[in-house]
Every structure is written in structure tokens, then in C-alpha cells.
C-alpha positions as CSV (number, residue, x, y, z in Angstrom):
1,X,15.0,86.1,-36.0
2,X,18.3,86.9,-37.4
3,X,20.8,84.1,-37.2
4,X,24.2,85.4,-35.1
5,X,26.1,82.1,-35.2
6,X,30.2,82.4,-34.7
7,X,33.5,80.4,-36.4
8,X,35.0,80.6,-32.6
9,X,38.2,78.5,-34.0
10,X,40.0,82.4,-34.8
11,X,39.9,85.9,-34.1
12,X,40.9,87.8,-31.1
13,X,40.0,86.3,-27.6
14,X,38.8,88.2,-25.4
15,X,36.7,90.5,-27.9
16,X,35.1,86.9,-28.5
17,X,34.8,86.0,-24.8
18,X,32.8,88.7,-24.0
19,X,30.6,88.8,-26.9
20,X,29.3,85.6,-26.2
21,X,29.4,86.3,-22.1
22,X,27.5,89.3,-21.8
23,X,24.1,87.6,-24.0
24,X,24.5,85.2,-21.7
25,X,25.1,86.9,-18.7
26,X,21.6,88.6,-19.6
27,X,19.9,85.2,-20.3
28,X,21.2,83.7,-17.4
29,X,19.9,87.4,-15.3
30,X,16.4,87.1,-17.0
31,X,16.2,83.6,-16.0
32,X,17.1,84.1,-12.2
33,X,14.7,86.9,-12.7
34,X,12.2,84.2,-12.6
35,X,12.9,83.3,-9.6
36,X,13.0,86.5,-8.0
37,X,9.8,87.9,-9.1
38,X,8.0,84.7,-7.6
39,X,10.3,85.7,-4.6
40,X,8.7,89.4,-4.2
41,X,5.2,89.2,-5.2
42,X,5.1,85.9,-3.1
43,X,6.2,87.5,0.0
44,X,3.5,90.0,0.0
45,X,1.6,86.8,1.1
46,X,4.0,86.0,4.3
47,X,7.6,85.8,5.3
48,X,6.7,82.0,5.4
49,X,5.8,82.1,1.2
50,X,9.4,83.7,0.7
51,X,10.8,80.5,2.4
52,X,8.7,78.2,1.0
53,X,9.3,79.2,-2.4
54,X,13.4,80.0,-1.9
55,X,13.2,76.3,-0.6
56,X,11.3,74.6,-3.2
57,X,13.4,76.2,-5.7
58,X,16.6,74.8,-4.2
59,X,14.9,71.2,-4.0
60,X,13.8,72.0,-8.0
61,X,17.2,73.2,-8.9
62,X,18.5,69.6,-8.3
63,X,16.6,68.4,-11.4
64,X,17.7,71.3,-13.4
65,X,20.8,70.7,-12.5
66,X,20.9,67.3,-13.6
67,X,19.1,68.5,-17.1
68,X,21.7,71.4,-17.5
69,X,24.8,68.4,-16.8
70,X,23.5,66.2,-19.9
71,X,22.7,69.4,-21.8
72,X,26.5,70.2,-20.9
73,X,27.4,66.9,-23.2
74,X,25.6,67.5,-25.6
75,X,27.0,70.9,-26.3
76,X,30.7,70.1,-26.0
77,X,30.1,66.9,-28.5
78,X,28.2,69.3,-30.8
79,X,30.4,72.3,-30.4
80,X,33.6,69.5,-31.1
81,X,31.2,68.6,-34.4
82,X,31.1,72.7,-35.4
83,X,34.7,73.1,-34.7
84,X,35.5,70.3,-37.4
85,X,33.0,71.5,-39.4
86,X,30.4,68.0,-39.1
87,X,27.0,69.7,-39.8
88,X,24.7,66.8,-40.2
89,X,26.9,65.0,-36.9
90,X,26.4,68.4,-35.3
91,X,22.7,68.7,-36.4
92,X,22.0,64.8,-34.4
93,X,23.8,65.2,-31.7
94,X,21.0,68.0,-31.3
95,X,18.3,66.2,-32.1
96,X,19.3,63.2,-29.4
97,X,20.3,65.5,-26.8
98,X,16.1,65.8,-26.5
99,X,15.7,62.4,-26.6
100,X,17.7,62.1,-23.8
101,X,16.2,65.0,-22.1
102,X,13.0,63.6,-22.2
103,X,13.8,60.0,-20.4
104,X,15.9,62.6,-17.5
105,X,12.8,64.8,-17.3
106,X,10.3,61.0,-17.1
107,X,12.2,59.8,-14.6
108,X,13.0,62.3,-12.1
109,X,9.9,64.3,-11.9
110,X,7.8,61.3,-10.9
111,X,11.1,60.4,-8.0
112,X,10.3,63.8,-7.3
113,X,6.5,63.5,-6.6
114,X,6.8,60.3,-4.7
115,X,9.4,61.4,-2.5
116,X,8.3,65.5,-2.6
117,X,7.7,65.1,1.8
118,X,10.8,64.0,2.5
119,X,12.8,65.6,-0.1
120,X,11.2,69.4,1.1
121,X,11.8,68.4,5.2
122,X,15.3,67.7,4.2
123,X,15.7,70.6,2.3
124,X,14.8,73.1,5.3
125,X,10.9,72.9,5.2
126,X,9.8,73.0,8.5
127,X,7.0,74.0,10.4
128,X,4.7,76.8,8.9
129,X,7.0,76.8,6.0
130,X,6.2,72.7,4.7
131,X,2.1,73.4,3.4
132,X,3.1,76.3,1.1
133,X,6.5,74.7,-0.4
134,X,4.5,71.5,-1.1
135,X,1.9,73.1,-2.9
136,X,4.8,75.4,-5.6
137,X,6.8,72.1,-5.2
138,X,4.3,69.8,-6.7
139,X,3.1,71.9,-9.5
140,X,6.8,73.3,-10.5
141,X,8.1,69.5,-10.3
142,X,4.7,68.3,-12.4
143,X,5.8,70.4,-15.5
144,X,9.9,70.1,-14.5
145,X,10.1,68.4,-18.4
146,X,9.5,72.5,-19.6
147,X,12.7,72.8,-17.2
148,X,14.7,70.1,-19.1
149,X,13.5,71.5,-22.4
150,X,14.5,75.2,-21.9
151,X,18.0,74.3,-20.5
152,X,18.6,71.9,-23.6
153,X,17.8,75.1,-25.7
154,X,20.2,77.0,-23.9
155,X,23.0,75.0,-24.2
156,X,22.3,74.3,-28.1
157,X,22.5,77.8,-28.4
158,X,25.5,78.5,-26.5
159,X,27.4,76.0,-28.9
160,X,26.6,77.6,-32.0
161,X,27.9,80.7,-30.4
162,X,24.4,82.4,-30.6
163,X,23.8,83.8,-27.2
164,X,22.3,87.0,-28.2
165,X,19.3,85.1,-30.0
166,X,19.3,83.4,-26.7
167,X,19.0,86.7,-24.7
168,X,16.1,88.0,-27.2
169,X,14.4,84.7,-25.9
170,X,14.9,84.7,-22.2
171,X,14.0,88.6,-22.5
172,X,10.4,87.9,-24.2
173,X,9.8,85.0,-21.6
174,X,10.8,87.0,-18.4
175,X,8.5,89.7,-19.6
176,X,5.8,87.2,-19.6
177,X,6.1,86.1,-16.2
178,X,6.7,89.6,-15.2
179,X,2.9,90.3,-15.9
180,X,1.7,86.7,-15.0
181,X,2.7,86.6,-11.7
182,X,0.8,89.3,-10.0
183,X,-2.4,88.1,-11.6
184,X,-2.2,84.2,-11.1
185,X,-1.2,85.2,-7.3
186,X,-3.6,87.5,-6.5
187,X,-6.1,87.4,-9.4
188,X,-8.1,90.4,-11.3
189,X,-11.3,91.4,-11.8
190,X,-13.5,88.1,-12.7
191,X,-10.2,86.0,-12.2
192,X,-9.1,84.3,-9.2
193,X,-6.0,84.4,-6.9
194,X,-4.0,81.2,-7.0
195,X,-1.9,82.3,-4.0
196,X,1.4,80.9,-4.2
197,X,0.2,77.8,-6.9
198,X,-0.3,80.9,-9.0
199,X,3.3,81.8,-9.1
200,X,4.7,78.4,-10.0
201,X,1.9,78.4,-12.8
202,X,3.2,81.7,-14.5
203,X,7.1,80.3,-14.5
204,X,5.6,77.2,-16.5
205,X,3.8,79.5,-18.7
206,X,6.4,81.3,-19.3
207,X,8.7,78.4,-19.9
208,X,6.2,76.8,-22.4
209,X,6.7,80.5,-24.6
210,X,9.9,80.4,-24.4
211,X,10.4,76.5,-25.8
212,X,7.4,76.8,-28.7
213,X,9.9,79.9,-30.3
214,X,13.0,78.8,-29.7
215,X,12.6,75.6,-31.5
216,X,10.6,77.5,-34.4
217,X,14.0,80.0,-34.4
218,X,16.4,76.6,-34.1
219,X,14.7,75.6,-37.6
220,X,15.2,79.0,-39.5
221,X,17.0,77.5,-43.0
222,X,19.9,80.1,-42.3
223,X,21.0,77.9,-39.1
224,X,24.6,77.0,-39.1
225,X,23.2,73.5,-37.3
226,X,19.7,73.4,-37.4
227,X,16.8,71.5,-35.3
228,X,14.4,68.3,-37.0
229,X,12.5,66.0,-35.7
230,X,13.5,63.9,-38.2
231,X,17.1,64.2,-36.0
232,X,15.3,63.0,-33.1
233,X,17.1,59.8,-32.8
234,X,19.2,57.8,-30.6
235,X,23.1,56.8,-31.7
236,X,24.6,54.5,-29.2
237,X,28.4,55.7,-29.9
238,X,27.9,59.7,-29.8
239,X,25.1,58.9,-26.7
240,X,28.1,57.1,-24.8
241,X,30.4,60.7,-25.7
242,X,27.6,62.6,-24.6
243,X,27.3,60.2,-21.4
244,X,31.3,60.4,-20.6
245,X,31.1,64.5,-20.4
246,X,27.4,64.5,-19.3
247,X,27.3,62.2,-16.6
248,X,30.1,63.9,-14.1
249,X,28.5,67.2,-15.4
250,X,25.6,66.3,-13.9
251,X,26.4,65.1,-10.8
252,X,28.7,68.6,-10.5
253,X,25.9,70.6,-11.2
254,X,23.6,68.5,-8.5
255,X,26.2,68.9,-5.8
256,X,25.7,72.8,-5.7
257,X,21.8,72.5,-4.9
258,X,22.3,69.4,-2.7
259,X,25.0,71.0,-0.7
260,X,23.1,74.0,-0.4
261,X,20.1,72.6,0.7
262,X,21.9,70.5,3.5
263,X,23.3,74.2,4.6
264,X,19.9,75.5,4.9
265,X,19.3,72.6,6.3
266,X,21.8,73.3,9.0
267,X,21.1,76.5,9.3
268,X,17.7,76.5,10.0
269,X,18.2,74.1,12.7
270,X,20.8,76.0,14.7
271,X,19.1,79.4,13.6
272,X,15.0,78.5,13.3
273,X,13.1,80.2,10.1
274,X,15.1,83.5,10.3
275,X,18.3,81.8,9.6
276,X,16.6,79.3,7.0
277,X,14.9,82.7,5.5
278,X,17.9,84.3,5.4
279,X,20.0,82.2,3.8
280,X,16.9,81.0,1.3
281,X,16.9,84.9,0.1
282,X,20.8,85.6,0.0
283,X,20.9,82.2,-2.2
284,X,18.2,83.9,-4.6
285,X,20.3,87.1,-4.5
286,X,23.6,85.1,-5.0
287,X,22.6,83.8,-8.9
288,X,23.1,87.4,-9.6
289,X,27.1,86.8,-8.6
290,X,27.4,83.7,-10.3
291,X,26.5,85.0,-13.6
292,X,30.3,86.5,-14.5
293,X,31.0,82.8,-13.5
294,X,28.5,81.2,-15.5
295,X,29.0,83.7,-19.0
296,X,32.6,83.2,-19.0
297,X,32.2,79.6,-18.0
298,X,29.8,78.9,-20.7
299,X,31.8,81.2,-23.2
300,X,35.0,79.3,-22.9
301,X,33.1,76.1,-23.2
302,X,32.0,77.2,-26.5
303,X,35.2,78.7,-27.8
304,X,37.2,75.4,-26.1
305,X,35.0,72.9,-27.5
306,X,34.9,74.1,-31.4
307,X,39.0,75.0,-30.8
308,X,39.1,71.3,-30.2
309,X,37.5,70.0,-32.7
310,X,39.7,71.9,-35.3
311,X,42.7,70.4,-33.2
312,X,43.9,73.5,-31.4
313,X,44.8,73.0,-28.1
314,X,47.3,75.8,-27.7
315,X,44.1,78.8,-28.2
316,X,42.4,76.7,-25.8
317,X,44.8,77.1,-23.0
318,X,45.1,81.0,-23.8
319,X,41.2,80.7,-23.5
320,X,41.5,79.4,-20.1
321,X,43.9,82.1,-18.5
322,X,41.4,85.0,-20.1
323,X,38.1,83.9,-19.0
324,X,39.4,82.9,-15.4
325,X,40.5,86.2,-15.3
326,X,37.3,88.2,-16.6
327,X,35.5,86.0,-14.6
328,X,37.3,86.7,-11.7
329,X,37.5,90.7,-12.0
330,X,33.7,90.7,-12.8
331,X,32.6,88.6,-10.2
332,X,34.2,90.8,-7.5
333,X,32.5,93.7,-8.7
334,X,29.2,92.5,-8.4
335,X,30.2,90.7,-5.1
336,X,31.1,94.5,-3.8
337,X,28.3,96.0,-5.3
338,X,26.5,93.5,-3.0
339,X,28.2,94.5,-0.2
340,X,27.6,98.4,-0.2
341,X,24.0,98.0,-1.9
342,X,22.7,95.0,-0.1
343,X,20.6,96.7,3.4
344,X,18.4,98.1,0.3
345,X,18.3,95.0,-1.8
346,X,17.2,93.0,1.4
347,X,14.7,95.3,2.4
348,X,12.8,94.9,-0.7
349,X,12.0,91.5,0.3
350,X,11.8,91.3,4.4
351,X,11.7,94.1,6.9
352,X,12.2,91.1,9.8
353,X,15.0,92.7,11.6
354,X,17.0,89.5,12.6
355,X,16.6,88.2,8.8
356,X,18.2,91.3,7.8
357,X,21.3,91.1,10.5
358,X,21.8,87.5,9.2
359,X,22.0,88.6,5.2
360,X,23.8,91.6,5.8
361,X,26.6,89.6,7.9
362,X,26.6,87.0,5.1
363,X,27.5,89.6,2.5
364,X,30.3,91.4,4.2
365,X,32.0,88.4,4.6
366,X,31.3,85.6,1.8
367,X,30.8,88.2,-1.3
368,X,34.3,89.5,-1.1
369,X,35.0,85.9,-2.6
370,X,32.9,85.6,-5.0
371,X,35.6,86.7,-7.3
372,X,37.4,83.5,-6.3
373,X,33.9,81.5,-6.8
374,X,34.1,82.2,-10.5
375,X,37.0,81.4,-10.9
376,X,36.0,77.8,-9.4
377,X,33.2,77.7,-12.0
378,X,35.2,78.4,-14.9
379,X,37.5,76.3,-14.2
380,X,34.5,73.3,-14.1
381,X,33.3,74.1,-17.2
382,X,36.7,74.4,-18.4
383,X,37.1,70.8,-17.5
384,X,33.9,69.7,-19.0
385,X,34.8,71.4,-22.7
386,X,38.1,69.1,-23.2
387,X,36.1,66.3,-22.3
388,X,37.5,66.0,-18.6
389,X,34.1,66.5,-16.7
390,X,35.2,64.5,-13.1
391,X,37.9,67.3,-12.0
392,X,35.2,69.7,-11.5
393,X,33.3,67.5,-10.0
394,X,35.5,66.5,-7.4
395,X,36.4,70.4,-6.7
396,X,32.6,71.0,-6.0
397,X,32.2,67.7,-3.9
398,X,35.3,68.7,-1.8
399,X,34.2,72.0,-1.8
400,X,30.2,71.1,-0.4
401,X,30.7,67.8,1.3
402,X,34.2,67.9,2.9
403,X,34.2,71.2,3.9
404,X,31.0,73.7,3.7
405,X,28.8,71.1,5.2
406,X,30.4,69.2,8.0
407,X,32.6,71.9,9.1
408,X,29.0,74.3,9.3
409,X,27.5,71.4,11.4
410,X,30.6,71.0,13.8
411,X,30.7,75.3,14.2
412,X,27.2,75.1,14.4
413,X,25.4,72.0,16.8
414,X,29.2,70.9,18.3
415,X,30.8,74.3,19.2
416,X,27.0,76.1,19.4
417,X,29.0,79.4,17.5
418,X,26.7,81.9,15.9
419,X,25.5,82.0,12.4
420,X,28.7,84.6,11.4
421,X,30.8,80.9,11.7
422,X,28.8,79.3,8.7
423,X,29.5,82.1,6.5
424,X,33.3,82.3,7.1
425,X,33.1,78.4,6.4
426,X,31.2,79.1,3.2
427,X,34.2,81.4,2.1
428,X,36.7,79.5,3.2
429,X,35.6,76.8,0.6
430,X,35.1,79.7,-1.9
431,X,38.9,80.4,-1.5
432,X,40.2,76.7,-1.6
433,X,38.8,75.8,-4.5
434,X,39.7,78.3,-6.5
435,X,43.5,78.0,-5.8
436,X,43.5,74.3,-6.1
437,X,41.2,74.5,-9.4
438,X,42.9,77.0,-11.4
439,X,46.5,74.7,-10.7
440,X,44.8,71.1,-11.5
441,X,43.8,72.7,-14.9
442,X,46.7,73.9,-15.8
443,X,48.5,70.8,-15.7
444,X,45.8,69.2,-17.3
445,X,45.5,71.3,-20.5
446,X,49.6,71.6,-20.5
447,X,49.3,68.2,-21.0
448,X,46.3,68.2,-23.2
449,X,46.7,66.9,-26.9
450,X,43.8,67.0,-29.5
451,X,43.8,62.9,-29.6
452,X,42.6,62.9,-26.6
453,X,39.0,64.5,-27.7
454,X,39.0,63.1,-31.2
């Protein structure tokens, strides 16, 4: 496969931006696409399979969450290594950044087996909904190291400025659970129907393809940094840079799941398995809007780390102000294409009547921000590429645990208002943290100097 690596240190900007943010826009689409097909072929089994999986994906997406934060350190010390031009540095920092996956993935998939009960009835599943989110829980959390794996890919990718590689990848991968899914659900001919266990086995199929080729692409000679196992090793200094950026990475990307768990959470207490369905299918929906976030986000980490590491601070700033805005423009668009498309979208998944009311009354009012929501993401991954990874996650802490979730509880069990009050709550942090993100940064990379990430 043909090698598409950048020099991200020169050239115009936003050309650059978005030649690295639409591949990964796609990659990031084919991956939610994941997801979403489990979602629709699963809810020909019951309204109660949609929920079980929406919920056992949130509960999952705490692990990948914590892989993608470490992946996120890895990256920026590697893309700091390309910037000033430190192959072999570039080419173990790599190599590590699997060693440490591997101890992540060890340790929290068995915490995630022992404590799989608790950890699903605190994540929403109740009732009818608990049997079939233990059974895709257990199986997706047994093979979560494929998880860790694929998101470690991604980010090596993303640093060498290959993302359209990556696409070609996620592409072949989502095709293949595409035609697994219907046939480990419901079976064929001689072959038998897995029910919902059949869905989580065709993500982890697919997963497994997508790992065995991109490592075989990763060690193509004409790499700019290339992947060996003979770089699978552990350096206590550059492990302790990746653990300075990684760790509050980490912890940013687990608030999002955590915080949105505890809504559902919420929600389906003060709403029952309508509300808890609603809101598990609008989250599934919503990775669709966060994808302007996450391309730009992930673009300007690449461009910002390698501008670093060849000492120039001043492009990075000019960085900064484009991808905010990009982000911004294109995550509106897609959160009003939401709005006027979304009766249709929803219908393809539920015809439950109140479900519907509930989606269709989230949109209206929390995808009109959604512009405002990437800007908040960029801005975190902003952060995280000069090295300052706790900003953005104290924007996502204030923005889940100070406001989303104990003002949604007070609207909700203290003034008993309907669910229309969680979703203005939901924007509200949308719109806070976007104004006081976009300021904090621009102070901070003002005051930025290229000591600092040296």
C-alpha cells in the first residue's frame, strides 16, 4: 500500500488541515459504523437489544478511552520526534507505545470482567435490558486488547500524517463486519444464529483484520517511521514523556463515557427504558457529529506536534485559530443536517413512539451546539499536542461532573421537570466550554515557547 506520509512543519494550513481531516473524518465514520450496524441488525431482535448494546458500548468505550489517551502520548512524543527529524527515536517511541498498550489492555479488561454486574447496572442496565448487555459486554470486554491495538494504529498513523492509508484500513474492516454481522446474528444455511453474542463476535473479527494489515503496511521499507518488534521495548525517560501527555489524556477521554453513562443513568431513572433508549441511540447517532471535532482535532495534533518539534510555535498558534474554526463550521452542518433529517434517521432504528418524541426533542435543541462541541474538542487536543494535556481535562470534568450531571439530577429527581430539561442542560455545558476553552488556550500558546516541549 502506497506510503502518503507528510513534512507537516510547512506549506499552507488549511489545504494541510483538511487533507489529513477528511481521511480521518472517514476512518473515524467507518469505525462508528461499527457500532451502528451492531445497532440495526441487533434491534431486529428487540427494542431491549438496541439498549443493551448502545449500553454496553458506552461501558466499553471507557476502556477505549483510556487506550486512545496513552495512544494520544505516544503520538505527540513521536510526532515531536518526526518534526525534528529523530527516525530511530520516532521508530521506539512506536514500538513502546504497544508495550504499554498491552499492560492497559491486561489490566483493565480482567477489572472489567470482575466488576462487568455492577459496572452495566450503573451504566443504565436495568431490568429486561441487564441479560442481553452482559452477554455483548463480556465477549466485547474479553477481546478489548484488539480495541487497544487498533486505536494505537490509529494514532501512529495520524502522526506520520498518513490518514488516508488509515481510511483504506478502517474501509476494508467496516466492510467486513458489514457482511459478518447479519450472519453471526441470525446465522445461514448450516450456520447458527448467535443472537446478540454474534454481533460483538463480528466487531472482533473485524478488528483482528484490521490489526494483522496495518502492522504488515506499518513495516513497508518506504515508511517515513516504520514498525519492529525489535522496537518493542521499554525506555524509562520517553515512557515518563509519554505518561505526562498520556495520563491526563486518558482520564479526558474516560470522562466523556463516564459522564455519559451517569446521564443515561439518570435518565433512565426519571424516564424508564424509553428515555434510557433514547438517549443510548441519539449517543450512537451523535459520533457522527463529533467527527468534524475529532478530524480537526486529530489534524492539528499532528501538524502542532511535528511544528514543535522543529521549534515553531508561532504556525502552531495559526494552526489553532483554523482548525477551531473548520471544526466549528463543520460541526454545525452536520448538527443541522441532524436536525431536519433526524424523524427518518430514528425511524430506521425504533418505531416506539415515545422513544421517537424523546430523540427528536434532543436534536432540536442540543445539535444546534454541536458546532460549539468541536470547538471544545479541538481545543483538548490542542492542549494535548504542546504537551499541556490537564487543561482539557479539566474543561471535560467541569463540563460532565459540575454541570451535565448534577444539574440533570437536580432538573430531573429534585424539580421532577421533563426530559426536554436534561437536554437544555446538555447544551448549556456544550456552550460553556467552548467559550472558556477557546480563551484558556489562547493564553496558553501566547505564552507557549519551544523549551517548554524540548
Amino acid at each position: 500500500m502506497e506510503s502518503a506520509e507528510k513534512n507537516l512543519t510547512k506549506g499552507p494550513i488549511v489545504p494541510m488541515l483538511w487533507s489529513l481531516a477528511w481521511p480521518t473524518m472517514l476512518s473515524i465514520f467507518f469505525y462508528t459504523l461499527y457500532s451502528i450496524v451492531d445497532t440495526f441488525w441487533v434491534s431486529k431482535l428487540s427494542t431491549d437489544a438496541i439498549a443493551a448494546v448502545s449500553i454496553s458500548q458506552v461501558a466499553l468505550f471507557i476502556m477505549i478511552s483510556l487506550s486512545m489517551g496513552m495512544a494520544v502520548g505516544s503520538s505527540v512524543v513521536m510526532g515531536m520526534h518526526i518534526g525534528a527529524k529523530q527516525k530511530e527515536q520516532a521508530e521506539k517511541v512506536m514500538g513502546q507505545s504497544f508495550v504499554l498498550a498491552t499492560i492497559m489492555a491486561v489490566f483493565f479488561t480482567t477489572l472489567a470482567l470482575v466488576f462487568r454486574g455492577p459496572f452495566l447496572n450503573a451504566s443504565g442496565a436495568i431490568g429486561t435490558i441487564y441479560d442481553p448487555a452482559l452477554i455483548y459486554f463480556t465477549i466485547s470486554a474479553a477481546g478489548s486488547i484488539l480495541f487497544f491495538y487498533l486505536i494505537n494504529i490509529m494514532f501512529a498513523f495520524n502522526s506520520e500524517g498518513d490518514t488516508l492509508t488509515l481510511t483504506k484500513l478502517f474501509a476494508l474492516s467496516t466492510l467486513v463486519n458489514v457482511v459478518l454481522d447479519p450472519l453471526l446474528i441470525f446465522g445461514y444455511g448450516f450456520m447458527p444464529g448467535f443472537g446478540i453474542a454474534g454481533a460483538a463476535y463480528a466487531t472482533l473479527i473485524s478488528q483482528l483484520i484490521f490489526i494483522i494489515i496495518s502492522l504488515r503496511v506499518l513495516s513497508e521499507a518506504n515508511r517515513k517511521v516504520r514498525f519492529s518488534f525489535k522496537n518493542i521495548c521499554f525506555m524509562p525517560a520517553s515512557v515518563k514523556r509519554i505518561l505526562n501527555i498520556g495520563v491526563p489524556a486518558a482520564l479526558t477521554q474516560v470522562i466523556n463515557p463516564i459522564g455519559t453513562a451517569l446521564l443515561i443513568s439518570i435518565v433512565s431513572q426519571a424516564f424508564s427504558e424509553p428515555g434510557a433508549t433514547a438517549y443510548s441511540l441519539i449517543f450512537r447517532l451523535e459520533m457522527f457529529a463529533y467527527l468534524p471535532a475529532v478530524g480537526f482535532g486529530l489534524a492539528a495534533m499532528a501538524m502542532i506536534g511535528q511544528s514543535i518539534g522543529a521549534g515553531d510555535t508561532s504556525r502552531s498558534l495559526e494552526i489553532f485559530k483554523k482548525a477551531t474554526l473548520l471544526g466549528f463550521l463543520s460541526a454545525t452542518g452536520l448538527g443541522l443536517a441532524l436536525i431536519l433529517g433526524g424523524r427518518w434517521i430514528i425511524a430506521a432504528f425504533t418505531m416506539d413512539a415515545l422513544v421517537i418524541k424523546y430523540s427528536l426533542q434532543y436534536l432540536v435543541i442540543v445539535a444546534g451546539t454541536y458546532g460549539l462541541l468541536a470547538v471544545g474538542m479541538v481545543v483538548s487536543s490542542v492542549f494535548q499536542a504542546i504537551g499541556k494535556s490537564w487543561p482539557g481535562f479539566w474543561l471535560f470534568f467541569v463540563k460532565f461532573m459540575v454541570i451535565s450531571v448534577p444539574l440533570s439530577y437536580w432538573v430531573t429527581q429534585v424539580l421532577d421537570l421533563p426530559i426536554i430539561a436534561v437536554w437544555m442542560v446538555i447544551a448549556f455545558s456544550n456552550i460553556l466550554m467552548a467559550i472558556v476553552g477557546y480563551i484558556w488556550l489562547r493564553i496558553q500558546l501566547v505564552k507557549a515557547t519551544p523549551v517548554e516541549h524540548n
